[in-house]
N, C-alpha and C positions, 0 to 999 in steps of 0.2 A: 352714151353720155351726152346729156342734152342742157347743162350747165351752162348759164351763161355768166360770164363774168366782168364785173368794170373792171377797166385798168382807167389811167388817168386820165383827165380830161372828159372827150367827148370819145372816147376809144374805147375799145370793148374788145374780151376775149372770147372769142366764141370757142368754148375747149374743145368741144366736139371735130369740128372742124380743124383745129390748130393741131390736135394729135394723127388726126389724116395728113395731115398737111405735111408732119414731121415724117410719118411713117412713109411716105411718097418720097422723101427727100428732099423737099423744098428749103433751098439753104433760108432764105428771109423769114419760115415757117421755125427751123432750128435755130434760128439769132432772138424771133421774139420769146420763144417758147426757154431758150436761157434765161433769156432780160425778166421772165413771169419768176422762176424759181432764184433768180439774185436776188428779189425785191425785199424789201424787209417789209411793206405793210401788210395788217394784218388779210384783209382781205386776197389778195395778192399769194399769200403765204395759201389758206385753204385752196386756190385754185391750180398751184403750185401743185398742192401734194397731190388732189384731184388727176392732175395732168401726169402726172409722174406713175400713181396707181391704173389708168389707164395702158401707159405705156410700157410699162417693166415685162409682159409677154415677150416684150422684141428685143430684149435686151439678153446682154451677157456672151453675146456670142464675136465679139469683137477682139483682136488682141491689144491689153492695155499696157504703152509703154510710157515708164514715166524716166522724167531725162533732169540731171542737175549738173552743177558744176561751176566753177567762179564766171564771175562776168566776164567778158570777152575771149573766154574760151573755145566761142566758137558754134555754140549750140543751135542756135536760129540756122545758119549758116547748113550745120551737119543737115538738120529737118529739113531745111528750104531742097536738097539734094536728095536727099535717103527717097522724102517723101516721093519728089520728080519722079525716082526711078520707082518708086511703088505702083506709083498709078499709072506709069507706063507697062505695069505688070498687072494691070486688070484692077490695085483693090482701090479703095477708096480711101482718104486719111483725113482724120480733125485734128485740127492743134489746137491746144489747150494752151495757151502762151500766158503765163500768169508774172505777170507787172508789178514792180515794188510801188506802191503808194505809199503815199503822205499821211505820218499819223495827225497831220494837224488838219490839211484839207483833203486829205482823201483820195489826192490827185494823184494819177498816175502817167504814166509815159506814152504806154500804148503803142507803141510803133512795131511792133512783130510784123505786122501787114508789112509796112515797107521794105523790113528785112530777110523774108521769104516771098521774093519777088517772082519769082516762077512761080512757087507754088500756089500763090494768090489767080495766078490768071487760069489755073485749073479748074473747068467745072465739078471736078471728082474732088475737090479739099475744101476744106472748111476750115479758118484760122478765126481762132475767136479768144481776143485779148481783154484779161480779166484782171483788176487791180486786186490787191492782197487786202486793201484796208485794213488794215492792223494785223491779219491771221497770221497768225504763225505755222512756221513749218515750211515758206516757200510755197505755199498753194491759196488758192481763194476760198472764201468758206462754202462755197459753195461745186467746188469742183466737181465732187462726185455725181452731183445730179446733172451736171452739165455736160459730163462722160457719158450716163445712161441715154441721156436723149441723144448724145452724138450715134451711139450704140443702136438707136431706134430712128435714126436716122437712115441706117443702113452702111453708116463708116464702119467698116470693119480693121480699121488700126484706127485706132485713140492714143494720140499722142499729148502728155503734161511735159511741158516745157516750165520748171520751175525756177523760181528768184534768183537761185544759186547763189545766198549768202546768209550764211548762221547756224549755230548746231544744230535749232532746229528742224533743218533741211530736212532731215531724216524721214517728216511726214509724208511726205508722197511716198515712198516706200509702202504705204500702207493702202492707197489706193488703186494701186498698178500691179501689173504679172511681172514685170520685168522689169528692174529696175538698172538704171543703162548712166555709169558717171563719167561724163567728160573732162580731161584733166590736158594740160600741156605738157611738150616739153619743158623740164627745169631744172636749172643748173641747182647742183651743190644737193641737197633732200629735198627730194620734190615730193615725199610726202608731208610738210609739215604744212604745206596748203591745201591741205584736205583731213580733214576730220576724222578719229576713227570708226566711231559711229556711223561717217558714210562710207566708209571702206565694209565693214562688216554687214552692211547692206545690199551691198552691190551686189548684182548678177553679172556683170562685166563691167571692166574699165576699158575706156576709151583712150587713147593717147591723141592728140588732134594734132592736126599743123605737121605731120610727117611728110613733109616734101622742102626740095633744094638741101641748104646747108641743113635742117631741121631733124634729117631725117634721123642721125648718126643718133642726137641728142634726145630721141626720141623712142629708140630704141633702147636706150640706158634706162628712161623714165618708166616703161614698160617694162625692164629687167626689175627695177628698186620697188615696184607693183606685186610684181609679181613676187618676191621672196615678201614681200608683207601679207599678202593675203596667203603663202603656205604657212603663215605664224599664227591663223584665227583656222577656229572651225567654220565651216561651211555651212551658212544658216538653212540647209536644206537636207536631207541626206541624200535625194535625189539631182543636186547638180550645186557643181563645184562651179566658184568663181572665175570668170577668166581674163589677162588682160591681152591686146592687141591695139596695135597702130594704125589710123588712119588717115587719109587726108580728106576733108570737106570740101574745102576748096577745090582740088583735085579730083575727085569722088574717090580714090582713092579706099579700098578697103572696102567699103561700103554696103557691098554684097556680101563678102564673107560677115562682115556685122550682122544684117537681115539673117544670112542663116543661121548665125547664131541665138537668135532672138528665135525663130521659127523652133527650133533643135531643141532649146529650152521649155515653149511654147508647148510643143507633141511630149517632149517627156512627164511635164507637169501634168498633161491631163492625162496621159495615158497611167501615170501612178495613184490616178484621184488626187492628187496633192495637189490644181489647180482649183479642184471643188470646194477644198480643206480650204485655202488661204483664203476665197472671195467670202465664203461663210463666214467667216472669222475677220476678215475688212467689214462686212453686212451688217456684224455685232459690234465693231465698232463704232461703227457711224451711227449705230440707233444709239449708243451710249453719250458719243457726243451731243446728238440732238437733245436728248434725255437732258444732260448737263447745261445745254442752252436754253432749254425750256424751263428748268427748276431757277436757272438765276435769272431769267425774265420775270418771272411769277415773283422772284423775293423782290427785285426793283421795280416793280408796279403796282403790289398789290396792295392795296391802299393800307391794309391793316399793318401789314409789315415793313413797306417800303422805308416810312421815317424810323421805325427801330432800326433797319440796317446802315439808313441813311448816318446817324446817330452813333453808333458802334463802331464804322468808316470812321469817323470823326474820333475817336476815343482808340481805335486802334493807330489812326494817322500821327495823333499828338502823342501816344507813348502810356497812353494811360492805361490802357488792357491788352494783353497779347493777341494776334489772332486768334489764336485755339480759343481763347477766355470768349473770345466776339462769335466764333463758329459754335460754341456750346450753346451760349443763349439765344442765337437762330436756331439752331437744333430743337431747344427748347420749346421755342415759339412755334412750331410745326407742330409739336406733340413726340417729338422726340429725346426725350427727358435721359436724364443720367441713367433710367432701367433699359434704353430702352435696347436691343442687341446689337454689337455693332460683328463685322464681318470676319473678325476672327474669335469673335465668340467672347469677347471681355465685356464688361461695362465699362459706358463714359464714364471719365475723371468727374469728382465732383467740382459744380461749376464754381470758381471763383468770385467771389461778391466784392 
């Protein structure tokens, strides 16, 4: 690949190079080679994908853990430790630290570095904090591809460290091998701060903070876990949910957690069912992209744009339902009342 690319300015992507760069493991090669696939211009975007179809050879062979949970329960904290002891065990680890932004400026926080202080001064990690800007789910829209290249980087644990606030949280679950939920001790139903949706998710709960007076309290919260998750079936038939207490602070736990994530890890791929789920995240993401690409194309394309523009406007004021507005875009593609839709009916006739 002998692609050369601008990026802004007087700067230049040389992809060719940039993908040596990553595969070598050059962290500053793996922060620009993010910052090319976050980019939303269009140029940018083709060099993106370029970079990314070079690099998916070296990919997939990582363990990916995605991690949620309310704010200050502790999660930067567990990672800034789990990680330490990882890399003091030979592997290498990227955090994925993803940041609530501002839906008005975009801004967001960014402080992960500061709060995995060990783990920052590791040659072997890579922490790369990524604002949400509007996406929902707890993740960046772009995480997946910022995984892969972690992946082709040569980190072998890829860690998402997610928002941890909203039902949507659920979305990384869709990304990841192992989906890992951090919870405190809490008095009185300590499930009623947590979602069931992210319980019926989970690969393991975590109980945090189990140390000093915490620990009694913490062990109740892991008892009142665990009779909830014997009430769901187990979204695998290859491995049941399980909860345990740890402490972060303390390390506390920490190794028995790793082996549990490993233990899950070997039996997923030894049943294919680790092949089964990334195929089926694979087909997600291209559906996503699919879906971001068709309503870029309705909001630019000049012939359309002011009809949706238009429709927005008539749907905002009360005047047509959505469906009535989704029909005559339908329409305007060439997809008329005949035309089949996915469980085999035709469209309602359009409303005028």
């Amino acid at each position: 690949m002998t692609t050369r690319q601008e990026s802004s300015g007087t700067d230049h992507f040389d992809l060719a190079r940039l993908a040596d760069d990553v595969r070598a493991g050059d962290r500053a090669a793996l922060a620009r080679a993010i910052t090319l696939v976050e980019s939303r211009r269009p140029d940018h975007r083709h060099a993106a994908a370029a970079l990314l179809k070079e690099l998916m050879p070296e990919t997939g062979r990582a363990i990916r853990l995605g991690l949620t949970g309310s704010p200050g329960v502790g999660k930067s904290t567990l990672i800034d430790r789990l990680g330490s002891q990882l890399i003091a065990a030979g592997h290498r680890v990227a955090v994925l630290a993803i940041d609530p932004s501002s839906n008005i400026s975009g801004g967001a926080i960014l402080g992960d570095k500061t709060r995995m202080a060990a783990l920052a001064r590791s040659d072997q990690a890579f922490i790369r904090p990524s604002p949400t800007a509007g996406t929902l789910g707890g993740i960046a829209a772009r995480t997946r591809e910022a995984m892969l290249l972690c992946e082709a980087a040569g980190y072998d644990v890829v860690v998402v460290e997610t928002v941890g606030v909203g039902q949507s949280e659920v979305a990384v679950a869709d990304l990841v091998d192992f989906f890992l939920v951090l919870v405190e001790p809490g008095a009185g139903d300590a499930l009623q701060g947590l979602k069931k949706g992210v319980i019926e998710l989970a690969d393991l709960i975590a109980v945090n903070k189990a140390d000093g007076p915490n620990r009694a309290p913490a062990e109740r919260t892991a008892a009142e876990y665990r009779t909830a998750l014997g009430l769901l079936a187990p979204k695998s038939p290859h491995w049941r949910a399980e909860v345990m207490t740890v402490s972060a602070r303390e390390g506390r736990g920490l190794d028995a957690l790793w082996q549990r994530i490993e233990a899950h890890h070997e039996v997923m791929r030894k049943t294919g069912a680790l092949d089964d789920q990334r195929r089926r995240q694979a087909i997600g993401w291209m559906r996503k992209r699919l879906e971001e690409r068709l309503f870029e194309y309705l909001r630019h394309d000049p012939r359309l744009a002011p009809k949706v523009a238009e429709l927005e406007d008539r749907v905002g004021a009360g005047a047509i339902t959505p469906d009535e507005a989704v029909a005559r875009i339908a329409k305007a593609l060439g997809l008329g009342d005949d035309a089949p839709r996915p469980d085999g009916e035709r469209a309602a006739p359009e409303s005028r």
